[in-house]
N, C-alpha and C positions, 0 to 999 in steps of 0.2 A: 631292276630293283632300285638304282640310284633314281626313276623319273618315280618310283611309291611314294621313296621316302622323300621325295619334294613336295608330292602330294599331300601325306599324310604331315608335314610342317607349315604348308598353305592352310590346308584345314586349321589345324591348332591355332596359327594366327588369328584366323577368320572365328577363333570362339569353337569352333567345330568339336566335338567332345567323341572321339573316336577310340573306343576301349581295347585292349589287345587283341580279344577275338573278333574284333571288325577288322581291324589290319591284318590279322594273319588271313581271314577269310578273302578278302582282297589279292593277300600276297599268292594264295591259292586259287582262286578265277583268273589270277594273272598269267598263271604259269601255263607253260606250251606243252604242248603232249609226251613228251623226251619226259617229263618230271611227272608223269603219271602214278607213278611208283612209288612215290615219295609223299603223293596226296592219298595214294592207297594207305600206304603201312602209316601215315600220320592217324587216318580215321580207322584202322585197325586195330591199334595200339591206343586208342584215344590219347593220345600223346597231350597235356598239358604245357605248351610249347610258348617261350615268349617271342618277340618282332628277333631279336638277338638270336635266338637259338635258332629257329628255324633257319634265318638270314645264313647260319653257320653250317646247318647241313646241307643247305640248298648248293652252296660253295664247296661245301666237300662233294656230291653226289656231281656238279660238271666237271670238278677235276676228275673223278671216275669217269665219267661219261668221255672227258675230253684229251684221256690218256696222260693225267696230270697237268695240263695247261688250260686256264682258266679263259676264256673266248673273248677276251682283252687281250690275252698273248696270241691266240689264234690269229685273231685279225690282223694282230701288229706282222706276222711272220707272212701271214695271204697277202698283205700289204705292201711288205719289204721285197717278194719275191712279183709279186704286181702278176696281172693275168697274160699269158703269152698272145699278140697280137701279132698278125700276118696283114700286111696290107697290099694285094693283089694291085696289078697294073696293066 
């Protein structure tokens, strides 16, 4: 999400004139198949949705998905515990 919204502020500088439903459509071809659900019930619901709101369920639906930890804390904890390595001889 953090490399859209780089994109969609490069745009802007460059003049680029990119209105909410192009961002959110973006932010929706962006998403990985885990967030299917979410592009379902947004075109089910024809949801009216800004860069902000969405941004904000997107974030709540991986804490669901990620048992309350956001995949920033994930990685930090696969990180901290690092992957077990055996080096034979």
């Amino acid at each position: 999400m953090l490399k859209l919204m780089g994109f969609f502020a490069k745009a802007e500088d460059n003049r680029v004139e990119l209105n909410t439903n192009i961002h959110i459509e973006i932010v929706f071809k962006s998403l990985t198949n885990e967030f299917a659900s979410v592009r379902t019930t947004n075109n089910l619901g024809n949801k009216a949705l800004t860069l902000t709101q969405l941004m904000k369920e997107l974030q709540s639906y991986e804490l669901m998905l990620n048992g309350g930890k956001s995949i920033q804390e994930k990685l930090k904890a696969n990180l901290a515990v690092g992957p077990s390595s055996s080096k034979g001889k």
